[in-house]
C-alpha positions in Angstrom: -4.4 13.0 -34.3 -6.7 12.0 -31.4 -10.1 13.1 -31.3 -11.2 16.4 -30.0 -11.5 16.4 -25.4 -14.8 16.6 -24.5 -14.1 18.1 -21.2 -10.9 20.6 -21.2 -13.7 23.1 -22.0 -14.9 22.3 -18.9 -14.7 25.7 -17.8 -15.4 29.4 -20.2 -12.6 31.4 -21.1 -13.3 34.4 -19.0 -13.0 31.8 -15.8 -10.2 30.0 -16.9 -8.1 33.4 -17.4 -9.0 34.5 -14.1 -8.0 31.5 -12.4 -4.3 31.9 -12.8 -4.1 35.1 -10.8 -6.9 33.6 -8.4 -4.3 30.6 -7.2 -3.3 30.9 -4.1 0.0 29.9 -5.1 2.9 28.3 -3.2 5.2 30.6 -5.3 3.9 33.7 -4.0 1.6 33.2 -0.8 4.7 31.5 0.9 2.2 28.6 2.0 2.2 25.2 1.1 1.8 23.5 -2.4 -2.2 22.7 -2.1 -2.8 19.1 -4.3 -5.6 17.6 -5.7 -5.7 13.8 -6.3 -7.1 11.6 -9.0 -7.0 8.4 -8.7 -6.8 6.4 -5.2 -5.8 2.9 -6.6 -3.2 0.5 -6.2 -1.0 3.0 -7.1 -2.5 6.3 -6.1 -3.4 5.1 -3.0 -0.1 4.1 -2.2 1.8 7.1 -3.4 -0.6 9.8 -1.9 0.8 8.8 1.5 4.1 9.0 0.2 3.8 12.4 -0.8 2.6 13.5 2.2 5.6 12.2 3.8 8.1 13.2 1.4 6.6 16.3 1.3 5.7 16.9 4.8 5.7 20.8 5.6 5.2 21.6 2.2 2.2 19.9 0.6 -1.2 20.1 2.2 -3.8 17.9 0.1 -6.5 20.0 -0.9 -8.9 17.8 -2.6 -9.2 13.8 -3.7 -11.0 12.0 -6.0 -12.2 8.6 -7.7 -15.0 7.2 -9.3 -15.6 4.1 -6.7 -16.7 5.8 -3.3 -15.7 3.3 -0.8 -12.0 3.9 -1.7 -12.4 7.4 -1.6 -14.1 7.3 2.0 -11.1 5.0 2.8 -8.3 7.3 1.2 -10.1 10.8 2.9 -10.0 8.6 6.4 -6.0 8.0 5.3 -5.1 11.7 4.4 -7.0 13.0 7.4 -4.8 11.0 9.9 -1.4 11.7 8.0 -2.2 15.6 8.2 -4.9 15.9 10.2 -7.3 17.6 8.5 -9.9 15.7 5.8 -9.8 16.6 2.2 -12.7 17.5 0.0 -13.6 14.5 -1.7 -14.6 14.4 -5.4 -15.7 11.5 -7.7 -15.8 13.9 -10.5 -12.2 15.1 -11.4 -13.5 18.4 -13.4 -15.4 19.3 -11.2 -12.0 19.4 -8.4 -10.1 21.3 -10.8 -12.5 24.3 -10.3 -11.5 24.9 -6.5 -8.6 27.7 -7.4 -7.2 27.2 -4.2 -5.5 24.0 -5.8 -1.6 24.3 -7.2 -0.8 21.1 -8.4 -2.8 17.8 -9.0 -1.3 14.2 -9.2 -2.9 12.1 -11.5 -2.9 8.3 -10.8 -5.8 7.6 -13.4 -5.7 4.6 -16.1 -3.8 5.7 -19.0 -6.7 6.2 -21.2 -8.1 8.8 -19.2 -4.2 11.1 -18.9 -4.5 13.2 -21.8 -7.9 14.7 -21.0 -7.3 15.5 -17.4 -3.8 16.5 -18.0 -4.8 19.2 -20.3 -8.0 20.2 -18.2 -5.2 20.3 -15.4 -3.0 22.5 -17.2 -6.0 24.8 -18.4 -6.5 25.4 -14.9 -3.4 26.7 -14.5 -2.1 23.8 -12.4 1.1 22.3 -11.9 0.8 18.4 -13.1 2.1 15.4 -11.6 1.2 12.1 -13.9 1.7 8.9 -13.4 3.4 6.8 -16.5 2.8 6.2 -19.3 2.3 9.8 -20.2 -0.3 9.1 -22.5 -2.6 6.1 -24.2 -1.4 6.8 -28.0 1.7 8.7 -29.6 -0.5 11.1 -30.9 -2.0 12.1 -27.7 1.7 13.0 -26.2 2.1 15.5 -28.5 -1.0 17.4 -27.8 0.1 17.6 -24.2 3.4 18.8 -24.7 1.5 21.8 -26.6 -0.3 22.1 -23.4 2.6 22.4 -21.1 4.9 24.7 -23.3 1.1 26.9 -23.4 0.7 26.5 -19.6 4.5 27.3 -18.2 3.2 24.8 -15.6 5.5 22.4 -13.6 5.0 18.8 -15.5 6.6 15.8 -13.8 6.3 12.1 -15.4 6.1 9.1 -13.0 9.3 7.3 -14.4 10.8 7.6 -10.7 14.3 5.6 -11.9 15.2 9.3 -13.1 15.8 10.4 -9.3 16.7 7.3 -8.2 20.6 7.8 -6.9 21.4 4.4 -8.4 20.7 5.1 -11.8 22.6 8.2 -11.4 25.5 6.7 -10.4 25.2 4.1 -13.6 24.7 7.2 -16.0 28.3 8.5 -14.4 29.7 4.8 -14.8 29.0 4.6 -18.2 30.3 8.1 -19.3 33.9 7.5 -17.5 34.0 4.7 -20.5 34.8 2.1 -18.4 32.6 -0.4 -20.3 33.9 0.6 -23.6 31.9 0.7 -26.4 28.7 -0.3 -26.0 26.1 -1.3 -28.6 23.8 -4.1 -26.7 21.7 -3.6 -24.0 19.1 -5.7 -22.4 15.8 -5.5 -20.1 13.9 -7.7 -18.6 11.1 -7.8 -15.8 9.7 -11.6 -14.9 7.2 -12.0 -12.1 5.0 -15.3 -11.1 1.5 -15.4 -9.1 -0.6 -18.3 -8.0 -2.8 -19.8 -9.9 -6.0 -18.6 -7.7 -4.6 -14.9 -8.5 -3.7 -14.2 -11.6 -1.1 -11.5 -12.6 -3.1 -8.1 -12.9 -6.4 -9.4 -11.7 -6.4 -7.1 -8.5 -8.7 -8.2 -6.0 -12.2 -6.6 -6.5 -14.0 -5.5 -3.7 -16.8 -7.3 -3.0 -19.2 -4.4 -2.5 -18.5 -3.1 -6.0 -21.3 -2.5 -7.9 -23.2 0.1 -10.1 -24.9 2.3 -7.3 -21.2 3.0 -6.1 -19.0 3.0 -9.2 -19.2 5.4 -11.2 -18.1 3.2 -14.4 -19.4 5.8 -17.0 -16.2 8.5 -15.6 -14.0 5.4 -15.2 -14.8 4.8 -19.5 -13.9 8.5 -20.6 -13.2 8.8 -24.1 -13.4 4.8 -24.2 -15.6 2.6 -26.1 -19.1 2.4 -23.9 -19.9 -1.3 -22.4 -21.7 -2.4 -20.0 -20.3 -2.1 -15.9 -18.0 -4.5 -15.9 -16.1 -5.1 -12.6 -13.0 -6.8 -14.4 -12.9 -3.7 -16.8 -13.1 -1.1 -13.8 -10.2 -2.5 -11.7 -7.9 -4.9 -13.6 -8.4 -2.1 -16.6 -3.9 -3.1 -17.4 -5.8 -6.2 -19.1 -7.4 -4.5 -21.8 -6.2 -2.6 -24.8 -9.3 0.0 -24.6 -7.4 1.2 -21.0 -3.9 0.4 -21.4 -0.7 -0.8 -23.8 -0.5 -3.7 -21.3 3.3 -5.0 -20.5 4.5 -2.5 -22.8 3.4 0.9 -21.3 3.1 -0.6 -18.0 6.4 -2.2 -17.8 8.9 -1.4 -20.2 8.5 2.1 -21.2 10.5 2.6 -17.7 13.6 0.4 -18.6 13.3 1.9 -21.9 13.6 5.3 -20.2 16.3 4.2 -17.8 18.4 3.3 -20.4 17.9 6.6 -22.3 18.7 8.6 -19.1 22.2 6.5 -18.8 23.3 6.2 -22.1 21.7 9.8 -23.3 19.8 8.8 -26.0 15.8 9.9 -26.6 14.7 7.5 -29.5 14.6 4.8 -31.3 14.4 4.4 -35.2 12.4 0.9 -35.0 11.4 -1.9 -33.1 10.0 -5.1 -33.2 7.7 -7.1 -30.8 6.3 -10.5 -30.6 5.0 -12.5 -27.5 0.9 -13.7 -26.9 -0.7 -15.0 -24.0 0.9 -17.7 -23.4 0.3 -18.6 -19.7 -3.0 -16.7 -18.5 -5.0 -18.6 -21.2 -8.2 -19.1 -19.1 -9.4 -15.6 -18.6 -10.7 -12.9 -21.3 -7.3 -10.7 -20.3 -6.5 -9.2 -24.1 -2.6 -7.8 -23.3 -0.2 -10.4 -23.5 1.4 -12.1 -20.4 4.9 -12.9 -22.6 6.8 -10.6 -24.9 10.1 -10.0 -27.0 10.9 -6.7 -28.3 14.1 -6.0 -29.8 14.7 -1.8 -30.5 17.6 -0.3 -32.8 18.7 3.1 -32.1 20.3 5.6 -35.2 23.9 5.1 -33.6 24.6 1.6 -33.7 22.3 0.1 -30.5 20.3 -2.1 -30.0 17.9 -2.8 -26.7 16.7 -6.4 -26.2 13.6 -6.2 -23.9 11.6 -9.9 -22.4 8.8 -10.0 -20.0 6.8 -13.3 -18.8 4.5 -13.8 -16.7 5.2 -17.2 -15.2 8.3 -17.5 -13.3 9.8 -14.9 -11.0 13.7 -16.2 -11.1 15.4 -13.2 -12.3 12.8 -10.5 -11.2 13.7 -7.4 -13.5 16.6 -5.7 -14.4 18.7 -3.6 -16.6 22.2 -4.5 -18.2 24.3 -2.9 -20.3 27.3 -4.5 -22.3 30.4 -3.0 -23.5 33.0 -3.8 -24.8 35.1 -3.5 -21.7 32.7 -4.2 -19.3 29.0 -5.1 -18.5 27.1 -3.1 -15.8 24.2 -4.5 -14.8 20.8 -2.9 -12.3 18.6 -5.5 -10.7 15.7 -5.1 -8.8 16.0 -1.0 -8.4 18.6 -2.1 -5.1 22.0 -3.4 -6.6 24.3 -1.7 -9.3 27.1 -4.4 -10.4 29.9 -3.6 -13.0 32.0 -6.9 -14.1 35.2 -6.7 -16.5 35.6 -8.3 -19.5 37.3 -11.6 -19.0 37.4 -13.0 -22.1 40.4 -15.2 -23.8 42.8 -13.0 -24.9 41.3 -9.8 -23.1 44.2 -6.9 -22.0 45.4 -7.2 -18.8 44.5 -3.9 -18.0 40.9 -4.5 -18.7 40.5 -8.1 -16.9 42.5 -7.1 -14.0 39.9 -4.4 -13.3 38.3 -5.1 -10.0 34.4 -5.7 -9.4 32.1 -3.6 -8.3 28.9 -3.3 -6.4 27.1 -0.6 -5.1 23.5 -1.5 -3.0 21.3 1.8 -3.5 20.4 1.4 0.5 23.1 0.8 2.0 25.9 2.9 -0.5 23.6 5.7 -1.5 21.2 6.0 1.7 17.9 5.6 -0.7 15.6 2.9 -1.1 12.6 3.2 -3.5 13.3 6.2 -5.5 9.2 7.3 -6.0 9.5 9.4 -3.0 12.4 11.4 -4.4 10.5 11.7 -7.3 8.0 13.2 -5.9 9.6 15.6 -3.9 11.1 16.3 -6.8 8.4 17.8 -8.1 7.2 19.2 -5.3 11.1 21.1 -5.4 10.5 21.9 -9.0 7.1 24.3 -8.3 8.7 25.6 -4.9 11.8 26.5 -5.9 12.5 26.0 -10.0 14.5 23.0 -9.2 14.6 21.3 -12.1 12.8 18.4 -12.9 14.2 14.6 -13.4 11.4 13.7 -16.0 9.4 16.7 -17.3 6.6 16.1 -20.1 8.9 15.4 -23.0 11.1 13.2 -21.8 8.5 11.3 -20.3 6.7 11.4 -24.1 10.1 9.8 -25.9 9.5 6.9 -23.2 6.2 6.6 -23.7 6.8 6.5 -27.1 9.2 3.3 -27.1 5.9 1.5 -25.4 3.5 2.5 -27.9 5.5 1.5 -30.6 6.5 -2.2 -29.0 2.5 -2.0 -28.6 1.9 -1.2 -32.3 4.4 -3.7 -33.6 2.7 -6.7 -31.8 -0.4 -6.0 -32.1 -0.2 -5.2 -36.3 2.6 -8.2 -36.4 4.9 -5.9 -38.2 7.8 -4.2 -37.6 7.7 -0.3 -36.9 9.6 2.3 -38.0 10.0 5.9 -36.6 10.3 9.2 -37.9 11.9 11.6 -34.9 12.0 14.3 -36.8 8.2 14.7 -38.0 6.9 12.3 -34.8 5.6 9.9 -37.1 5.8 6.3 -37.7 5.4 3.5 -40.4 5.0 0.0 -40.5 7.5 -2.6 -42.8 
């Protein structure tokens, strides 16, 4: 198991039990979900404004928070103009998780840091919102799903293709059988960048520096270096902060594919790749790899990602017997017949089809669902599109693909006892 949290005592036990009562909760004030925010990044400081969109009426945020100041002046300037009032403003996340006036908090943190604030969240009596991947190491997902059966909280994973209508309508595709049997599957996501910006080398600001990063709350549980600017924000690059393409990337195809075919696991996987393209920097994930997962009831998920050419973007495809559908780019759902020499007439002569989640379905990116979703879930018990465990089974297919690379072996896995093995 992981090591002990330092900080989900951050409060004594006489506090933490009166919190609970304490919250001015949406539930039974009538009033709005009240938020706190953690993390105001490249993703949580996009999403933050689509929550308060999507959940415009309903959600009032409370309270913000990151570790480098000028993007939390920035984000409290944002939040005040979408709702117009400013939130408090926090670089320390504990310390926001002892106003009990909050609900819910999203957390939009580098993966290392999720399982301590998740917990210290749900100690708190708050509902939780977490970006993906749930959690930094296998181990770590099952101490949180402990935590949230404990808590009776609202939990919500950031695998957003679970309320995306598209994906919905794939899931109901493949269970009319149209496709026929299928064992194969495949996953891909291939992007480019120039050469004078490297993929996951987000631009750092160029008034970063000790005096207004807090780097020592950015390192957590992490080893301890020195500041580091390429550490603090392109942290995807290094395995001390993140499973690189394999919990940023493929744990939601991997998922995807779960929610349309109903399966939860896998019972091994291999994974090979390197860096084979961004050779000139000290990035440690790779930029290129090949994992190929088999499932206990004859499947089998091929997954690629690369780093140097954009031509097929990312996608999803499944292949039958009958019929392949195939997702691309979270926009266009395609199912083509089997054609082949000698195929029944009544299974070429099927006609095409094509649905474009826009235009067919009336829904474009489906995070701001997602988030609603949640948002639903703590308002009104609807239920939730990707609550803690499910979001743990597809973290779990990205720590494994992680594991298998980086030990050069193939990995098996034990559902049952939550345990894996190398060949």
């Amino acid at each position: 198991m992981s090591e002990p949290i330092s900080r989900r005592r951050f409060v004594s036990r006489s506090v933490a039990a009166s919190a609970a009562p304490a919250l001015l909760s949406a539930q039974a004030s009538g009033t709005k979900v009240n938020m706190g925010w953690a993390g105001l990044g490249n993703r949580g400081g996009k999403h933050i404004k689509t929550m308060l969109q999507v959940g415009a009426g309903d959600v009032y945020m409370k309270a913000i928070c990151d570790t480098f100041s000028p993007r939390l002046a920035k984000s409290k300037d944002d939040v005040a103009t979408q709702q117009h009032t400013a939130p408090d403003t926090y670089n320390d996340y504990y310390k926001m998780l002892e106003d009990k006036s909050i609900d819910a908090v999203g957390i939009f943190t580098p993966e290392h840091l999720h399982r301590d604030m998740v917990i210290a969240a749900l100690e708190a009596g708050k509902h939780v919102y977490c970006e993906k991947p749930l959690t930094h190491t296998i181990e770590e997902g099952f101490e949180i799903l402990q935590a949230v059966e404990k808590s009776g909280k609202k939990f919500q994973v950031g695998t957003q293709r679970r309320s995306a209508k598209l994906y919905q309508k794939a899931k109901e595709i493949y269970e009319s059988g149209v496709l026929g049997k299928v064992v194969y599957a495949r996953a891909f996501w291939y992007r480019n960048s120039p050469l004078t910006n490297p993929a996951w080398r987000y631009t750092i600001p160029a008034d970063a520096e000790p005096g207004n990063t807090d780097y020592r709350k950015f390192l957590g549980p992490a080893p301890e270096t020195t500041f580091n600017k390429q550490r603090y924000f392109q942290w995807r690059l290094y395995w001390d902060y993140s499973g690189g393409i394999s919990t940023d990337l493929l744990v939601h195809q991997t998922d995807a594919i779960h929610m349309i075919t109903g399966r939860n696991h896998c019972k091994s996987v291999t994974c090979t790749g390197g860096i084979h393209y961004w050779t000139e920097d000290d990035r440690e994930v790779p930029d290129t790899v090949t994992a190929g997962f088999e499932y206990p009831d004859h499947f089998h998920i091929n997954y690629s990602a690369a780093f140097n050419n954009s031509r097929y973007h990312y996608g999803e495809q499944l292949m039958g017997s009958e019929g392949t559908l195939e997702i691309l780019g979270l926009k266009d759902l395609y199912v083509y017949p089997e054609k082949y020499r000698g195929a029944p007439e009544h299974i070429s002569a099927r006609p095409e089809i094509h649905i474009n989640s826009q235009k067919d379905l009336g829904q474009g990116n489906p995070t701001g669902a997602h988030l609603r979703n949640f948002v639903d879930a703590i308002l009104t018990d609807t239920p939730l599109n990707c609550d803690a465990r499910t979001g743990h089974e597809a973290a779990v297919t990205g720590h494994l693909a992680t594991l298998a690379y980086r030990r050069e072996k193939k990995v098996y896995w034990d559902q049952e006892n939550g345990k894996h093995r190398f060949a």
